[in-house]
C-alpha positions as CSV (number, residue, x, y, z in Angstrom):
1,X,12.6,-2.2,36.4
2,X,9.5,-3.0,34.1
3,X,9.6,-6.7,33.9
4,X,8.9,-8.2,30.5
5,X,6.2,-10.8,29.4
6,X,8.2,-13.9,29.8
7,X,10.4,-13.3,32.8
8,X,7.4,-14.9,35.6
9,X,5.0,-17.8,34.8
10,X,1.6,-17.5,34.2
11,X,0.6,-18.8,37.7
12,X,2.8,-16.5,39.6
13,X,1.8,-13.8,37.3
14,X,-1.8,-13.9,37.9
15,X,-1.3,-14.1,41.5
16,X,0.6,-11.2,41.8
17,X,-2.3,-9.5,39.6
18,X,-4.3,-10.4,42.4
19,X,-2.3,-8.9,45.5
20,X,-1.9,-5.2,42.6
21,X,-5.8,-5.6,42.2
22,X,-6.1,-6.1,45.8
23,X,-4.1,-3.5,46.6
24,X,-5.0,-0.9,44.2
25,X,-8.9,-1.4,45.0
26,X,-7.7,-1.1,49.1
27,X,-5.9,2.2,47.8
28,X,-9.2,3.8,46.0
29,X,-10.7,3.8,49.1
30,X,-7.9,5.4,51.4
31,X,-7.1,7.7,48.3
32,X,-10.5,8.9,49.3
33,X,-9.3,10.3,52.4
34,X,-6.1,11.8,51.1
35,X,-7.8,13.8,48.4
36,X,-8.4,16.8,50.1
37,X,-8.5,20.5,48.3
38,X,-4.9,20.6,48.6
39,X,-4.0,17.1,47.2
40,X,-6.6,16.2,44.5
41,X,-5.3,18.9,42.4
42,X,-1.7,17.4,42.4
43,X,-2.0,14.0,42.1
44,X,-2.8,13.5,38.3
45,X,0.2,15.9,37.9
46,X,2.3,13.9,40.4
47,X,1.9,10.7,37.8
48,X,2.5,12.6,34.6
49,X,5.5,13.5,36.8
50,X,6.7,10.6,37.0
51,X,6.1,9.5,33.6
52,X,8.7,12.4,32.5
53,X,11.6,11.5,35.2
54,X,11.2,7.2,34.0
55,X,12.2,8.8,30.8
56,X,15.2,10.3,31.8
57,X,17.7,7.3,32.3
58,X,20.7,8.2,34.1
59,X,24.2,6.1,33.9
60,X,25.1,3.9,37.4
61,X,27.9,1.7,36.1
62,X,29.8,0.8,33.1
63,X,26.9,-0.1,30.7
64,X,24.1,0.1,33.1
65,X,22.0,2.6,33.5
66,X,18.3,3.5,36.1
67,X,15.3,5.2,36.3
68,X,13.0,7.1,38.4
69,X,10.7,4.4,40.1
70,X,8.6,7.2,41.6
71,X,6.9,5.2,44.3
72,X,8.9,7.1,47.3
73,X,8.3,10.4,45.3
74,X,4.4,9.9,45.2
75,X,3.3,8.8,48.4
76,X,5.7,11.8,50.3
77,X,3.8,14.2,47.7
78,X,0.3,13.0,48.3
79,X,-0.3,10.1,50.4
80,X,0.6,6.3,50.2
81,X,-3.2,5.5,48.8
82,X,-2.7,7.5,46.2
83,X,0.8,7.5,45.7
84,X,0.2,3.8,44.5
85,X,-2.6,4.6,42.1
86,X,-0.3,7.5,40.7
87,X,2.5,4.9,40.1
88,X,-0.3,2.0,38.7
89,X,-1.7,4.7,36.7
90,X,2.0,5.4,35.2
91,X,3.2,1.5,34.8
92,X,-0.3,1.1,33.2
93,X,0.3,3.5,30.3
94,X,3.3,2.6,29.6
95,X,2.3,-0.9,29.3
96,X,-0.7,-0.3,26.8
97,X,0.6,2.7,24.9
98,X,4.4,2.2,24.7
99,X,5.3,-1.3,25.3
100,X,6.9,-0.7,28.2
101,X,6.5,-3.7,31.3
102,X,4.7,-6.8,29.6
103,X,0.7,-6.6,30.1
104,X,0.8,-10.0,31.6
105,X,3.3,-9.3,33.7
106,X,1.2,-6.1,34.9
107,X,0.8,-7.4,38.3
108,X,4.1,-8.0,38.9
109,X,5.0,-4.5,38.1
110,X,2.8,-2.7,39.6
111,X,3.5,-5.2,42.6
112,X,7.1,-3.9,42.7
113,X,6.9,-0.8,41.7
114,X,4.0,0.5,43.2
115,X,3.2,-1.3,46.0
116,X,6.7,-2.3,47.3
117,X,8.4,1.4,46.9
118,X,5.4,3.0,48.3
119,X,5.1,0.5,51.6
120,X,8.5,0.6,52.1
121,X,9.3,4.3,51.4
122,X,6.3,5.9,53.1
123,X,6.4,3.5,56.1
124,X,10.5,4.5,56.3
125,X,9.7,8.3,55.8
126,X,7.1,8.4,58.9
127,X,9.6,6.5,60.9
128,X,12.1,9.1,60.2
129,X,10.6,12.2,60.5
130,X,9.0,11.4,64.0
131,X,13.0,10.6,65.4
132,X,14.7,13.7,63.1
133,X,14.3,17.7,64.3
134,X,10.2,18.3,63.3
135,X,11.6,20.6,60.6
136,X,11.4,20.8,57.3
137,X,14.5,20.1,56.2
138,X,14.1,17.0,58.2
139,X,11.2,15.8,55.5
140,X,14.2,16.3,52.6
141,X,16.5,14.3,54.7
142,X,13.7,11.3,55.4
143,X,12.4,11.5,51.9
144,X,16.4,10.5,50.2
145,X,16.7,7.8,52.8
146,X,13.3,6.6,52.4
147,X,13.7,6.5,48.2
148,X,17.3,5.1,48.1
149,X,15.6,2.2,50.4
150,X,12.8,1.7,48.4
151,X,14.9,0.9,44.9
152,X,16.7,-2.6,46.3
153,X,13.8,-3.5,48.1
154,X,11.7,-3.2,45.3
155,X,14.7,-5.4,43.7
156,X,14.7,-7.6,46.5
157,X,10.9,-8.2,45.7
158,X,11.4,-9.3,42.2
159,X,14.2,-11.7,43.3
160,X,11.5,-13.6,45.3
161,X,8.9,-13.5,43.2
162,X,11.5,-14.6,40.4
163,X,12.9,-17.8,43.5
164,X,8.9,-18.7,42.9
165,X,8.0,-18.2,39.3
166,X,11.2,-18.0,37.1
167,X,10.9,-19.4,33.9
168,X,14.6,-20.4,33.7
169,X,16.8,-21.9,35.9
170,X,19.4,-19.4,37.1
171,X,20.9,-19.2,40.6
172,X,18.6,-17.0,42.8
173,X,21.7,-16.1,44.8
174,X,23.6,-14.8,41.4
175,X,20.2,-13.0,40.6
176,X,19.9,-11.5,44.2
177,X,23.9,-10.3,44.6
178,X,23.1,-8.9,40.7
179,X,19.8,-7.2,40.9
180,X,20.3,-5.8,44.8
181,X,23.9,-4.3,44.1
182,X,22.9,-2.4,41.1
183,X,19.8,-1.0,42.5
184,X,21.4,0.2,45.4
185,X,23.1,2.4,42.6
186,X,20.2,3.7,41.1
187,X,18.5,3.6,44.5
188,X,20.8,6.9,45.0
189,X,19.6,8.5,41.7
190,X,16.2,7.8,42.9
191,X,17.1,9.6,46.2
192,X,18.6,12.7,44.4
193,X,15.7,13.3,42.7
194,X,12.8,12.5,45.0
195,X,15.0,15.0,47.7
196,X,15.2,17.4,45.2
197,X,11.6,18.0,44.4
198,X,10.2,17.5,47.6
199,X,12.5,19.9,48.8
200,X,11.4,22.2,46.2
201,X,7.8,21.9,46.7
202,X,8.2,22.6,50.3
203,X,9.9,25.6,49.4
204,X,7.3,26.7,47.6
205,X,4.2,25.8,49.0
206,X,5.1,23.1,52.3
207,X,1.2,22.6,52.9
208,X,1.0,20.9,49.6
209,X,3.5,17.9,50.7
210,X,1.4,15.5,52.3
211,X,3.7,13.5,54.4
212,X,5.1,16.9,55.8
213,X,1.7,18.1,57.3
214,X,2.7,18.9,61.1
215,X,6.1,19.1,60.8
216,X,6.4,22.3,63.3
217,X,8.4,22.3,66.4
218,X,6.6,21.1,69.4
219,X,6.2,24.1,72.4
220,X,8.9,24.2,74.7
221,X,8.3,25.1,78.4
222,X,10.7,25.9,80.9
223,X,9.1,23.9,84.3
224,X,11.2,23.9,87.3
225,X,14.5,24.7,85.1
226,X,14.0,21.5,82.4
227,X,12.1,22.0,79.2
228,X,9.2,19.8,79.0
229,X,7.1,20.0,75.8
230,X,3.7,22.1,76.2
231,X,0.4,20.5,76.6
232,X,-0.9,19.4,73.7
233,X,-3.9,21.7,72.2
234,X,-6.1,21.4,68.8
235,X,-4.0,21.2,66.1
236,X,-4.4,24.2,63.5
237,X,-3.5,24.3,59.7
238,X,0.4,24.9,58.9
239,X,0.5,28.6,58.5
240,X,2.4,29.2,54.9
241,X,4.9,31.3,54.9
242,X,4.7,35.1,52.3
243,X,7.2,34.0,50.6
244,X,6.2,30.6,49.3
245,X,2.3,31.4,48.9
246,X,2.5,30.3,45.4
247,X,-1.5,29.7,44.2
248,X,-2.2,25.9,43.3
249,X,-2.7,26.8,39.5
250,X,1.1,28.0,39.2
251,X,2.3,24.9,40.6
252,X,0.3,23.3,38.6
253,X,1.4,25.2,35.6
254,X,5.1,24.6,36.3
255,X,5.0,21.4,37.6
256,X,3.3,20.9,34.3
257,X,5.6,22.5,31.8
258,X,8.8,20.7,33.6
259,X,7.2,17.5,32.7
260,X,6.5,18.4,29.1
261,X,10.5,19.7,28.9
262,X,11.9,17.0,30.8
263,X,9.7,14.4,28.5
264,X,9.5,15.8,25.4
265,X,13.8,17.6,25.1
266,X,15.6,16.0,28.1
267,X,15.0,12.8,27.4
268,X,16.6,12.8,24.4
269,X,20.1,13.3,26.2
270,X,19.1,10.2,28.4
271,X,21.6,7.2,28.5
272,X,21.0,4.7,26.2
273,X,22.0,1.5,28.0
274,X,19.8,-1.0,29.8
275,X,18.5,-0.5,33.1
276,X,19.9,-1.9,35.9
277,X,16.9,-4.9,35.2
278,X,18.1,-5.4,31.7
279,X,21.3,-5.7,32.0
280,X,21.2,-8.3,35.1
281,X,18.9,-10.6,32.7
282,X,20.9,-10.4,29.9
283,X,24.1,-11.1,31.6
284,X,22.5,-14.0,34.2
285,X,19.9,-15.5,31.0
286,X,17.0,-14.3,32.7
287,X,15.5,-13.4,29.1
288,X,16.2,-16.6,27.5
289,X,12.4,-16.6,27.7
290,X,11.1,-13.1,27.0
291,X,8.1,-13.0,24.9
292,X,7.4,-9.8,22.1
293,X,5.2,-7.6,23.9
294,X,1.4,-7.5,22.8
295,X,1.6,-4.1,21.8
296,X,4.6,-4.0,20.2
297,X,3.4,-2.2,16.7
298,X,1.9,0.4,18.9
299,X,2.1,3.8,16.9
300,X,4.3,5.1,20.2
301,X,5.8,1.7,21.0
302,X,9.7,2.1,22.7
303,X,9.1,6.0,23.1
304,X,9.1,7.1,19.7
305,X,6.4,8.1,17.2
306,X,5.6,5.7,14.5
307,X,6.7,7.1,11.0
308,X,8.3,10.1,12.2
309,X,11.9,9.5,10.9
310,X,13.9,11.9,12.9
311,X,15.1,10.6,16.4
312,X,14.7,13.8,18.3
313,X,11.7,14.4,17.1
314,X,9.7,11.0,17.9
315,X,11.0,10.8,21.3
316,X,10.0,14.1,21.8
317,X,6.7,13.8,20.8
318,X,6.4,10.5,22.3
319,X,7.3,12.1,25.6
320,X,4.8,15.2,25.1
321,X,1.7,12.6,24.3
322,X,2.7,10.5,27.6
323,X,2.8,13.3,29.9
324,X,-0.6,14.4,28.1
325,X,-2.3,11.3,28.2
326,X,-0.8,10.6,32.0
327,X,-2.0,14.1,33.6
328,X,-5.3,13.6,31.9
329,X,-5.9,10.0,32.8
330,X,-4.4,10.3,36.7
331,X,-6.5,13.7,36.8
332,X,-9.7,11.7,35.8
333,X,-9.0,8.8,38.3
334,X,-8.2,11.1,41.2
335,X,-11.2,13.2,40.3
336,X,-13.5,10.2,40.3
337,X,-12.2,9.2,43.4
338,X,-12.7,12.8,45.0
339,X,-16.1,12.8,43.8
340,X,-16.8,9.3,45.5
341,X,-15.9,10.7,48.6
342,X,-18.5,13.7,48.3
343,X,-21.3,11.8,47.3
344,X,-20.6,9.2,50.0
345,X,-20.9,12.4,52.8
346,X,-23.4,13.4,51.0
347,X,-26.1,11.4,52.9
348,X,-25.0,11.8,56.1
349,X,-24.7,15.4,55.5
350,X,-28.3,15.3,54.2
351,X,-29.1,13.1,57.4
352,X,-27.8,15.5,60.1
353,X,-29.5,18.3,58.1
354,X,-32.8,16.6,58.4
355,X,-32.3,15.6,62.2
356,X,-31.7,19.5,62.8
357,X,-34.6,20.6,61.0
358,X,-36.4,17.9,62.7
359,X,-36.1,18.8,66.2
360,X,-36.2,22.7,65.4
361,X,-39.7,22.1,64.4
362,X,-40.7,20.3,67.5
C-alpha cells in the first residue's frame, strides 16, 4: 500500500506530514518507556523484519497480489511507540533507497501504515486479550484478529484521505468497495503471518513479546464453594519456562538470518502482480496522475541492483543491503532513543544520591 507521488495533493500531503511528524515525535518519547533490556535489543531487528516479509508478495485474487504492512506485527513485538518508529523507519528506506512510496507522499504512508495499523491493531489486541483465557495462546489468537483488522482500516484511511485530496475525480464509493474488499484479502495474509511469528517468539522466549507481558492466569480461590479470584499482590517478572530460555543474542542471530533468507532468496519466488493498491488505481484511474519518483535512478531503485544483469541476483542483493541498512539504521534509532532515556534518569538518580549523602552527613 505505498502510495505514489501523485496520488494526494500537495496540501493534503503536507498535512498528513504533519499528523506522521506529530506522531512519530509523540512515539520517541513513549518508545522511551518501552525500550527496556528486553525490547531495545529487538526493535531494530523487528524493522529489518519487516522490510524482508513487504518483500515477499503473496497472491489474493486473480491478478492482485499484498504485502506484509507490519504495523500489527511491531507494536505486539515491542510496544505501539516503537512499533510505529519501526514501521516509519521501514517506509522511510524504502522511500529514499528503493523508490518505493513517493517522498512527498511520506506522510501519507507513514500515516497509513504506521500510525493507522499500529492504533488500530494494538488498541484491538489489548481489547482482546483482557476478554480471551490470560494464556498464551490467547496473545496468537488476538494478534490475527488484531492484523487482519488493521489491513482495511488502514485502507479505509487512504480512502478518506483520497475523499479529501484526490487529484482525479473518481467515485469515492467505487474507491472504497475497491480498496476495502481487497485488503480484507490481504488483511488475512497479514494475519497469518503476524500469528505465526508471534506465536513463535512466545515459544521461544514469551517475555520478549511485549504486548504479552502478564498474560498468566489470575489465582483462583475456592470462598464459601464459588471461586473468586485471589487478592491481588505485587506483580513479579513472567518466569520463562527451561525449555524456551533461548539467550537474546540467538534470537537475534535467527531472527536475523531469516530476514537475510527471506529478503535476499524468497523474494525472488514472490508474486509479481500489483498490490492490492496498484491494481485498484489502475483499474478506477487513480494513477492518471502519478508522478516518476524522485529517486527513481537510485542504484537499488524497484529492488534490484543497478547493473547487475541477472534477476535473481539483483533482487537478492537488493534484499540483503535493505535488511542491512534497516537493522543498522532502526538499531541506531532505538539505541539513541534508549540512551535518551538513561541520561534523562540520570539526574534524578544523581539527585536522590546527593539527598542520601546529604542527610547521612548530618
Amino acid at each position: 500500500m505505498h502510495v505514489p507521488d501523485g496520488f494526494i495533493n500537495a496540501p493534503t500531503s503536507a498535512a498528513t506530514g504533519v499528523i506522521a511528524a506529530g506522531a512519530v515525535a509523540v512515539s520517541l518519547r513513549g518508545a522511551r518507556r518501552e525500550l527496556d533490556e528486553r525490547t531495545a535489543p529487538l526493535a531494530g531487528l523487528v524493522a529489518a523484519f519487516i522490510f524482508a516479509v513487504q518483500m515477499l508478495n503473496f497472491p489474493v485474487a486473480a491478478g492482485t497480489s499484498g504485502h506484509l504492512l507490519g504495523g500489527a506485527l511491531a507494536a505486539i513485538l515491542v510496544g505501539p511507540y516503537t512499533g510505529v518508529l519501526c514501521v516509519s523507519v521501514v517506509l522511510l528506506m524504502q522511500g529514499i533507497l528503493f523508490a518505493d512510496g513517493g517522498l512527498t507522499a511520506l506522510g501519507v504512508n507513514i500515516t497509513n501504515m504506521a500510525i493507522v495499523t499500529t492504533v488500530v491493531a494494538y488498541a484491538l489486541f489489548r481489547g482482546l486479550v483482557k476478554v480471551l483465557p490470560r494464556t498464551r495462546r490467547s496473545a496468537t489468537v488476538a494478534s490475527f484478529v488484531a492484523a487482519l483488522v488493521s489491513v482495511p482500516a488502514a485502507a479505509l484511511a487512504f480512502t478518506l484521505m483520497y475523499a479529501v485530496g484526490g487529484t482525479t475525480d473518481v467515485s469515492i464509493g467505487k474507491v472504497a468497495t475497491a480498496m476495502i474488499g481487497v485488503h480484507v484479502l490481504i488483511g488475512i495474509g497479514e494475519a497469518v503471518i503476524t500469528a505465526l511469528t508471534v506465536g513463535a517468539v512466545i515459544a521461544v522466549r514469551p517475555d520478549l513479546v511485549y504486548g504479552a507481558r502478564g498474560l498468566t492466569q489470575k489465582l483462583k480461590l475456592r470462598v464459601n464453594g464459588e471461586l473468586v479470584d485471589a487478592p491481588d499482590t505485587e506483580p513479579e517478572p513472567e518466569p520463562v519456562p527451561a525449555a524456551a530460555r533461548t539467550s537474546h543474542r540467538k534470537v537475534w542471530a535467527a531472527g536475523l538470518v531469516a530476514s537475510l533468507v527471506l529478503a535476499g532468496f524468497v523474494s525472488f519466488y514472490a508474486s509479481a502482480n500489483p498490490d492490492g493498491l496498484e491494481k485498484v488505481a489502475a483499474d478506477h484511474g487513480i494513477d492518471a496522475k502519478a508522478e516518476e519518483h524522485a529517486v527513481a535512478d537510485s542504484p537499488l531503485a524497484d529492488y534490484g541492483v543497478k547493473d547487475v544483469d541477472d534477476a535473481r541476483l539483483s533482487g537478492g542483493l537488493a534484499g540483503v543491503i535493505g535488511v542491512g541498512v534497516t537493522v543498522v539504521a532502526g538499531t541506531g534509532v532505538f539505541w539513541a532513543v534508549r540512551r535518551r532515556r538513561t541520561d534523562d534518569a540520570s539526574p534524578s538518580d544523581t539527585t536522590n544520591t546527593t539527598s542520601t549523602t546529604s542527610t547521612t552527613s548530618v
